[in-house]
C-alpha positions as semicolon CSV with decimal commas, in nm:
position;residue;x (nm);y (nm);z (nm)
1;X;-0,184;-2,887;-3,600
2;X;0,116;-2,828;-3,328
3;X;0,135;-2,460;-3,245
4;X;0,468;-2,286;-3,246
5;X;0,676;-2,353;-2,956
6;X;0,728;-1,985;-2,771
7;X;1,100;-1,865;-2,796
8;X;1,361;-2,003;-2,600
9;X;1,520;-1,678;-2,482
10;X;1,141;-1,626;-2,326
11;X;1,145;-1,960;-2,167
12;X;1,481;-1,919;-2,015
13;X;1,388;-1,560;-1,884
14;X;1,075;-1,630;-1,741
15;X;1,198;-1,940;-1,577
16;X;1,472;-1,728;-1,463
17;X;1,231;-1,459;-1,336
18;X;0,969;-1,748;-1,180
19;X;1,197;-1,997;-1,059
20;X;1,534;-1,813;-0,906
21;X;1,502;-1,457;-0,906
22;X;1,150;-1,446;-0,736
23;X;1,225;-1,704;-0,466
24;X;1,567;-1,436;-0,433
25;X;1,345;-1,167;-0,427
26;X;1,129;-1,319;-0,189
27;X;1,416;-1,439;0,046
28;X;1,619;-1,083;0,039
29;X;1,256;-0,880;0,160
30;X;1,113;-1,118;0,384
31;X;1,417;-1,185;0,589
32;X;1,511;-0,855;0,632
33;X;1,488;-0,682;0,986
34;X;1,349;-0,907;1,262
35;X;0,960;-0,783;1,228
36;X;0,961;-0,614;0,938
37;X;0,791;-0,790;0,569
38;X;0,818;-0,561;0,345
39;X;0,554;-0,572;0,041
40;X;0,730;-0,717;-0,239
41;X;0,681;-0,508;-0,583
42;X;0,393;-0,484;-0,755
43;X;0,424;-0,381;-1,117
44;X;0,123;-0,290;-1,337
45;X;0,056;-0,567;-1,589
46;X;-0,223;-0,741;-1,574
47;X;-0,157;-1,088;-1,387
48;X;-0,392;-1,399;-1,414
49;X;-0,339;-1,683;-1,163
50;X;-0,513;-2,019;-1,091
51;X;-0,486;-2,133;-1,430
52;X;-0,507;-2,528;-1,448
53;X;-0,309;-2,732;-1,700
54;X;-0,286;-3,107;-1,795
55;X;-0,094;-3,180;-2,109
56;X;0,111;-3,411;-2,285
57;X;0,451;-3,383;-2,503
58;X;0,723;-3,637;-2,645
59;X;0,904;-3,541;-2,347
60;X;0,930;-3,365;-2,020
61;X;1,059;-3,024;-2,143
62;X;0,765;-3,061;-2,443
63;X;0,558;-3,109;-2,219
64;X;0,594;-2,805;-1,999
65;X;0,632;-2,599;-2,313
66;X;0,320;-2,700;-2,416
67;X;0,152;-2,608;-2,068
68;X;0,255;-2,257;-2,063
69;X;0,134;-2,240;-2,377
70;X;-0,183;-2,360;-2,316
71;X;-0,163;-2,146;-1,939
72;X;-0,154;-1,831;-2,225
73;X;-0,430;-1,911;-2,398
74;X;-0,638;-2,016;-2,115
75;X;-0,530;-1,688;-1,910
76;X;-0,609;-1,450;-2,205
77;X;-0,944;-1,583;-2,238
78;X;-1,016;-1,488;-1,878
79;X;-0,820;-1,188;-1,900
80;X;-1,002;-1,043;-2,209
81;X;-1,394;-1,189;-2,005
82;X;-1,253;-0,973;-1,721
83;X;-1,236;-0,621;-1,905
84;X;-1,542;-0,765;-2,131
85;X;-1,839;-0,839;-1,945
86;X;-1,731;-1,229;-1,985
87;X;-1,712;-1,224;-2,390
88;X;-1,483;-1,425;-2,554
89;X;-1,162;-1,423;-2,711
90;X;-0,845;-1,577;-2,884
91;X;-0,534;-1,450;-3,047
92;X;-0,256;-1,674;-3,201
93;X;0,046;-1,817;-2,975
94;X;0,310;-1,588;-3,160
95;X;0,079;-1,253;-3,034
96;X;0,052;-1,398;-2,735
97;X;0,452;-1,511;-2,668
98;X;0,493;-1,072;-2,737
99;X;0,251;-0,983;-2,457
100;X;0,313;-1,217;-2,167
101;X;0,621;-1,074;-1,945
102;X;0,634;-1,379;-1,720
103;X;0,480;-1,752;-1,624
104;X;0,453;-1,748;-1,243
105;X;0,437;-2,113;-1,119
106;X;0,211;-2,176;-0,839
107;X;0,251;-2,585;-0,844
108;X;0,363;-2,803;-1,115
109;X;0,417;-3,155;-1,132
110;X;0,621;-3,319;-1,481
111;X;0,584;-3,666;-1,575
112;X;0,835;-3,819;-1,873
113;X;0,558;-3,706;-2,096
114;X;0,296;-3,520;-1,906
115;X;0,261;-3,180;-1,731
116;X;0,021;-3,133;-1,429
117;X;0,040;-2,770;-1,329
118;X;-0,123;-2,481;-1,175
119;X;0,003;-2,143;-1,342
120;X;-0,016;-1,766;-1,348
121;X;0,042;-1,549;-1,689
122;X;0,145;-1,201;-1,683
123;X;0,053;-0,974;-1,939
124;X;0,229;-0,673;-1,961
125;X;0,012;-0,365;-1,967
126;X;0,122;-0,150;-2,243
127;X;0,094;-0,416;-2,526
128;X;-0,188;-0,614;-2,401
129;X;-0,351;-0,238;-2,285
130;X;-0,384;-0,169;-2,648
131;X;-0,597;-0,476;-2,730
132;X;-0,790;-0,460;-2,421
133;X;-0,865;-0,084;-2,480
134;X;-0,740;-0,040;-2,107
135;X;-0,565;0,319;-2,066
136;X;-0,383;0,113;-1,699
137;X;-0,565;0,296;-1,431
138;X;-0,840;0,197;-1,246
139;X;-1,079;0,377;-1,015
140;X;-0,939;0,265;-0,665
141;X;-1,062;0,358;-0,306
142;X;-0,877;0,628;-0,070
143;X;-0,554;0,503;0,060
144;X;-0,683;0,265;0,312
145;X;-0,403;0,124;0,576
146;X;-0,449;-0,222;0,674
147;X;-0,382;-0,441;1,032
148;X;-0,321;-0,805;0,928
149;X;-0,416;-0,995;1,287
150;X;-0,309;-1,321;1,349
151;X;-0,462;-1,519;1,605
152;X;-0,258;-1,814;1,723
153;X;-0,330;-2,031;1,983
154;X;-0,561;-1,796;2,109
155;X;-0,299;-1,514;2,110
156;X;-0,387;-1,227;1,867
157;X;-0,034;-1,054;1,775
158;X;0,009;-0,836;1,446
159;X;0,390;-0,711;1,418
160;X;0,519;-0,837;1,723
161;X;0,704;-1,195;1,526
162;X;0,651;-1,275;1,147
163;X;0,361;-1,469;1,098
164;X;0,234;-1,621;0,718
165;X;-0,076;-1,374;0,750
166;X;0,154;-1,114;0,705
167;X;0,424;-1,257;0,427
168;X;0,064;-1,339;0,231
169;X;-0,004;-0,954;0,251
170;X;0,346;-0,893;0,136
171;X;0,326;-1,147;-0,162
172;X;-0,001;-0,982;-0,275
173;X;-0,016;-0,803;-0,580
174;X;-0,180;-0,498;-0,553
175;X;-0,138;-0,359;-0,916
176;X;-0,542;-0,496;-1,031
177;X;-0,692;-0,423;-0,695
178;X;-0,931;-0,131;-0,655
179;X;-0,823;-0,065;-0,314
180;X;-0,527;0,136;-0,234
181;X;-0,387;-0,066;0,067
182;X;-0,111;0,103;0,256
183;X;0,120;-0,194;0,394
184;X;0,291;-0,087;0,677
185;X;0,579;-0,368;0,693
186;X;0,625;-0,386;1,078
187;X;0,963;-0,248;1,095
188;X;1,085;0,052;1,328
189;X;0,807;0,152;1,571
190;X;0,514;-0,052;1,399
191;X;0,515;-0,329;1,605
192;X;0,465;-0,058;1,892
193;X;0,174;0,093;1,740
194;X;0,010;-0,133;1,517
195;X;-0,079;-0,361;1,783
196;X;-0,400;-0,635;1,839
197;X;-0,513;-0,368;2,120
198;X;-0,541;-0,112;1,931
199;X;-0,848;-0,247;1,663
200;X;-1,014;-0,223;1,998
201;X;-0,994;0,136;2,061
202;X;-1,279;0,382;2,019
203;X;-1,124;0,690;2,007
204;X;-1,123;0,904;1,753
205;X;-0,820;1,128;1,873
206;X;-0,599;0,806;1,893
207;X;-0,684;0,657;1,545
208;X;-0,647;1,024;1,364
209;X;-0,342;1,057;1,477
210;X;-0,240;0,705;1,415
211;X;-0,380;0,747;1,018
212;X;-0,201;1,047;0,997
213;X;0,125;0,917;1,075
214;X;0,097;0,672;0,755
215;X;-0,148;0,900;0,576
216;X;-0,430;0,690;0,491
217;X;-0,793;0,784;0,521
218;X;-0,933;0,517;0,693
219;X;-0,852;0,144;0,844
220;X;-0,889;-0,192;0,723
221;X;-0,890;-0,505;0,953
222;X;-0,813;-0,849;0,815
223;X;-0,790;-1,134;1,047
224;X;-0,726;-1,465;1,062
225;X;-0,809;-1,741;1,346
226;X;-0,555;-2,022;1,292
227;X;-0,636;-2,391;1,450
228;X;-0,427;-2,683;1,407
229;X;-0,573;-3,041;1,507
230;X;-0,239;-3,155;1,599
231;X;0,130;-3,125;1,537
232;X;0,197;-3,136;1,181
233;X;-0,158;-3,259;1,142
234;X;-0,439;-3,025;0,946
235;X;-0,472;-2,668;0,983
236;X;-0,807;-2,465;0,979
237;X;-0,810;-2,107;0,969
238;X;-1,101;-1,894;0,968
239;X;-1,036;-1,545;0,769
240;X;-1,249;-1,238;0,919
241;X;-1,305;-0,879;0,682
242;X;-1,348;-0,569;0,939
243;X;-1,271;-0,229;0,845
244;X;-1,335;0,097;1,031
245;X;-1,198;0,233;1,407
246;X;-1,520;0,060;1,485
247;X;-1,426;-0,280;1,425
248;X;-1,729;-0,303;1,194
249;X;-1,753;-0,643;1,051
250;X;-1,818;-0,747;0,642
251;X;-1,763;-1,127;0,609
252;X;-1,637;-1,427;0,675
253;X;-1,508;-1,791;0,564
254;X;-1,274;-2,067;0,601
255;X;-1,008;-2,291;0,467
256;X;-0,829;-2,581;0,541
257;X;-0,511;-2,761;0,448
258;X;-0,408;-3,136;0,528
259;X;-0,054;-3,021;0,692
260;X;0,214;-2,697;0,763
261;X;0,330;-2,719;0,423
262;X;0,005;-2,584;0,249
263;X;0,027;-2,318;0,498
264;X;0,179;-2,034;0,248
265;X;-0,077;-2,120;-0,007
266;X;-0,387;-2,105;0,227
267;X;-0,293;-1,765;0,346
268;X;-0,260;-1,638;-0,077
269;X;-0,608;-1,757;-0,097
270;X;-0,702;-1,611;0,207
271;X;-0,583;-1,273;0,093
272;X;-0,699;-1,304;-0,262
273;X;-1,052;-1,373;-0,119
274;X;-1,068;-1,122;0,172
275;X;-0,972;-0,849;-0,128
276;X;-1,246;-0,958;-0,313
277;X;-1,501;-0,860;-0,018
278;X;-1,327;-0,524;0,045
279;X;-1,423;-0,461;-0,345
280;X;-1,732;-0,590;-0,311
281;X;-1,760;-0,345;0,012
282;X;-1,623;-0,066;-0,195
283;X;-1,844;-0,101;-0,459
284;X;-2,156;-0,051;-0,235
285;X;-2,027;0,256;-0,088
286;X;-1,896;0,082;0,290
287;X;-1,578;0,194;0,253
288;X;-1,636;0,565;0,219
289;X;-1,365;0,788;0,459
290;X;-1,519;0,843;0,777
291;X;-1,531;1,180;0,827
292;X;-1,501;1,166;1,169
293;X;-1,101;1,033;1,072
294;X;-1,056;1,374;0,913
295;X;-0,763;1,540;1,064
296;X;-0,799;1,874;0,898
297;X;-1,202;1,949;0,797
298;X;-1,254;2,196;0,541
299;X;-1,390;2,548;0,624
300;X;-1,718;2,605;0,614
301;X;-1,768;2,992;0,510
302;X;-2,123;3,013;0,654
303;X;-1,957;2,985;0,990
304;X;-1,756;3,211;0,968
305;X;-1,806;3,573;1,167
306;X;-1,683;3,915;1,119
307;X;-1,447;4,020;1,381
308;X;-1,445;4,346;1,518
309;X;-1,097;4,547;1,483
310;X;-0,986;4,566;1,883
311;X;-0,962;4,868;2,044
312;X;-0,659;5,032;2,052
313;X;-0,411;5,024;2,349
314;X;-0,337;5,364;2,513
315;X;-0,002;5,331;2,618
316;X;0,018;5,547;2,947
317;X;0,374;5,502;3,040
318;X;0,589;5,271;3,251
319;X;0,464;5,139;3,584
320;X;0,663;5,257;3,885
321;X;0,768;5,057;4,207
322;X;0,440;5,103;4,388
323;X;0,201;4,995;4,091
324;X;0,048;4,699;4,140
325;X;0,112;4,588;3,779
326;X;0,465;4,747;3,784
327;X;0,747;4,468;3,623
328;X;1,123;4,586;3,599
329;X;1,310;4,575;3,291
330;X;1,624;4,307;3,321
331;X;1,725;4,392;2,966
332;X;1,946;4,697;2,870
333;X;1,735;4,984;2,781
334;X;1,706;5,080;2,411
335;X;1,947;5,332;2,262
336;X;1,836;5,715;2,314
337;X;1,672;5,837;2,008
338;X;1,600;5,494;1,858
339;X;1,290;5,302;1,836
340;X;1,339;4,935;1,964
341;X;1,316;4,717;1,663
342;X;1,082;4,411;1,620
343;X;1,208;4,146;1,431
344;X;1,062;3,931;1,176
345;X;0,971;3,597;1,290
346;X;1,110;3,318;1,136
347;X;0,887;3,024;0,965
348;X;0,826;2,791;1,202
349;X;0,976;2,424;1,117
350;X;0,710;2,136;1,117
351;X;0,662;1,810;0,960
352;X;0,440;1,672;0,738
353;X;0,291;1,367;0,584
354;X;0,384;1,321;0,184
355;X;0,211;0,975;0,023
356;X;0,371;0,891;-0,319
357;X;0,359;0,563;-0,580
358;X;0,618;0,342;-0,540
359;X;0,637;0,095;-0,826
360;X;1,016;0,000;-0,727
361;X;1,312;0,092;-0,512
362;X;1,412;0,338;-0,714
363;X;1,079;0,556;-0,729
364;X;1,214;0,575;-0,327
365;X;1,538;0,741;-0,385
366;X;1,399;0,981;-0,685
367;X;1,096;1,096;-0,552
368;X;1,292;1,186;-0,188
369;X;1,543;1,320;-0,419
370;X;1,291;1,552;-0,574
371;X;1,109;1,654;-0,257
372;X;1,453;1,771;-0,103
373;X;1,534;1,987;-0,372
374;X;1,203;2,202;-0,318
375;X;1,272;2,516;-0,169
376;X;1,228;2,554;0,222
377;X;1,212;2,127;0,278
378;X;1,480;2,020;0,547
379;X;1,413;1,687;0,506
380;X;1,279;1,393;0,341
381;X;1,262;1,048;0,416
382;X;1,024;0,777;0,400
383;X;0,890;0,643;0,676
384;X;0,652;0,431;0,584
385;X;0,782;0,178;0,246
386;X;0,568;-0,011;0,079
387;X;0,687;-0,126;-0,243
388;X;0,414;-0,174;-0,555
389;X;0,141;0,062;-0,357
390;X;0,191;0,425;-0,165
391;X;0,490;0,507;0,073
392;X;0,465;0,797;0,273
393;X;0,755;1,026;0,315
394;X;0,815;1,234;0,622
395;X;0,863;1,614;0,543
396;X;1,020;1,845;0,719
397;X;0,968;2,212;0,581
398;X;0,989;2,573;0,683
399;X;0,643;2,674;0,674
400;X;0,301;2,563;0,672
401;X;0,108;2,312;0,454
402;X;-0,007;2,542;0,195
403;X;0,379;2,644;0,160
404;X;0,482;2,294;0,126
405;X;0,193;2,265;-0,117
406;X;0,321;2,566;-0,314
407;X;0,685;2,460;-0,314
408;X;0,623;2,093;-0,453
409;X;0,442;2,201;-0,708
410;X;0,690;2,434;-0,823
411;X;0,882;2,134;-0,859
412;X;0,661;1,980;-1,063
413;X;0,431;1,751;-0,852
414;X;0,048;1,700;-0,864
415;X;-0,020;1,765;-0,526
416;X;-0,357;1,642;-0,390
417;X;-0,474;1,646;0,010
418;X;-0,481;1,300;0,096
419;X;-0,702;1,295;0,454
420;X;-0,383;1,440;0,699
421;X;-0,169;1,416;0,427
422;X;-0,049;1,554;0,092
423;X;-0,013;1,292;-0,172
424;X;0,233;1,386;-0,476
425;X;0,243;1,266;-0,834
426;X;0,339;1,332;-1,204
């Protein structure tokens, strides 16, 4: 029996979405400022990629229609084993045409009557969440910052140029993963910081305050060791999972591609696989926060001590010229009669790190929106973007952290301490 063709309007939008807008999308945030990649967005439907199709129609465009349908069937199947403990499952095409958002195509190849493809399915989360009996959250690590290092010829560099380590970390999708990576882009003052040097620092004083400035809890170290047998030839890269300001390694393993143009797609695997042994490392308790990364330890009561009052101060007049400890006044003298007056000190103006979710552009503008309006805040702006994860926003506020605390929750916010930082939500 044929199965019903999906609807055209769905066709045309997702090849819309997959074919033009993304490789717009892609094109407007890679080739941005000279360094900087910033991560592309990350929405939070459930994505399945590295589905394989081989089908046949009367013609080309039947063809293709029937490989995405098949891709939906196929990816639902391993969706649905996924969330199940690998049980199986099937709905009908018509269900399925309602749930998937978009068909991402990773390589395709169409023959008069034949489609050879390798696709991804999107599902979008709130109808396929109610079959799935997923509420869309899932227990992810503390926000871990990452350093993608790309040795090249023997030269190790991180922001310093683009490299395809990098635009793969920026292409990742980061909805499904159970770490929350902070992707610094490498624009600004990241390429001054976020060097190759500095995974080889010990010190803890340097890589607090480093963490702090993006507010993530701890570091994670991907790297990749690119070799190329000759110009245009085959490229070998060997990928490399450390995390820690010890440099501590997990795992490696490599890959290989016949020539430059399989480059892109080695690096995507690359990433997809090095995420998979930073779960694996979560999962077994590696990548607890060190607490030696803590910028602000709690108080421990037990250590505390009673302080005695201090004595008072017997005021026994002003010195005279001949006292040793004598100082003259340079000020005018205080009126007869009157008390001089002390005044209140002012709150003291200091910045602070905010982390927030940014799904989209626009999350950026209302959340700094919101922050601004709190009372005593001077300032907000991000400083650290990272579209389809957690930004962090750069606070400036008259008064200390628990007033800043205070002041965004009066405005609504969940406010949670986030290692040096605060980390809002609602």
């Amino acid at each position: 029996m044929r199965l019903p063709s999906p609807p055209r309007k769905w066709m045309i939008a997702a090849a819309a979405t997959v074919l033009a807008g993304s490789s717009a999308l892609v094109y407007a945030q890679i080739e941005g400022p000279e360094r900087g990649v910033p991560p592309i967005a990350s929405t939070g439907d459930f994505e399945v990629s590295g589905i394989e199709v081989n089908v046949t129609g009367k013609d080309a465009e039947d063809a293709r229609r029937n490989g995405w349908a098949e891709a939906q069937r196929l990816g639902w199947a391993k969706l649905w084993a996924r969330t199940h403990g690998g049980q199986k499952s099937s709905l009908p095409d018509s269900r399925l045409n309602d749930m998937v958002s978009a068909i991402v195509v990773e390589e395709e190849e169409i023959g008069p009557r034949r489609y050879v493809a390798r696709l991804g399915v999107v599902f979008d989360r709130a109808r396929a969440g109610q079959l799935l009996g997923v509420s869309g959250k899932v227990t992810r690590s503390a926000p871990l910052m990452i350093i993608p290092v790309t040795i090249n010829a023997g030269a190790p560099m991180v922001f310093e140029q683009r490299t395809d380590w990098q635009r793969a970390w920026a292409r990742y999708r980061t909805s499904e993963s159970a770490i929350d990576y902070i992707r610094p882009y490498g624009g600004g003052g990241d390429s001054l910081v976020l060097t190759a040097g500095q995974i080889d620092r010990r010190s803890r004083i340097w890589w607090r305050a480093l963490l702090d400035q993006f507010g993530a809890a701890d570091i994670l170290i991907p790297i990749v060791r690119i070799e190329r047998q000759w110009p245009g030839g085959p490229v070998e890269a060997t990928f490399t999972a450390r995390y820690g300001p010890d440099n501590t390694y997990l795992e490696s393993f490599g890959l290989r591609t016949s020539g430059p143009g399989g480059i892109a797609k080695m690096m995507d695997e690359g990433v997809r696989r090095i995420n998979a042994i930073y779960e694996r490392a979560l999962a077994a308790g590696m990548l607890a926060p060190d607490k030696s990364l803590i910028v602000q330890e709690p108080v421990d009561e037990s250590e505390l001590i009673d302080l005695e009052e201090p004595a008072p101060v017997v005021d026994s007049g002003p010195s005279r010229p001949g006292d040793d400890n004598y100082v003259p006044s340079i000020g005018p003298p205080p009126p007869s009669g009157t008390a001089a007056a002390t005044p209140a000190a002012a709150p003291s103006i200091q910045s602070f790190n905010v982390q927030f979710a940014t799904p989209d552009a626009s999350a950026v503008t209302a959340a700094e929106a919101a922050v601004r309006g709190a009372p005593g805040v001077q300032g907000a702006t991000t400083s650290s973007l990272a579209l389809g994860g957690t930004s962090v926003m750069r606070v400036t506020f008259a008064g200390d952290r628990e007033a800043l605390r205070a002041a965004l929750a009066a405005r609504g916010f969940t406010v949670q301490d986030a290692g040096g930082a605060l980390r809002i939500s609602r």
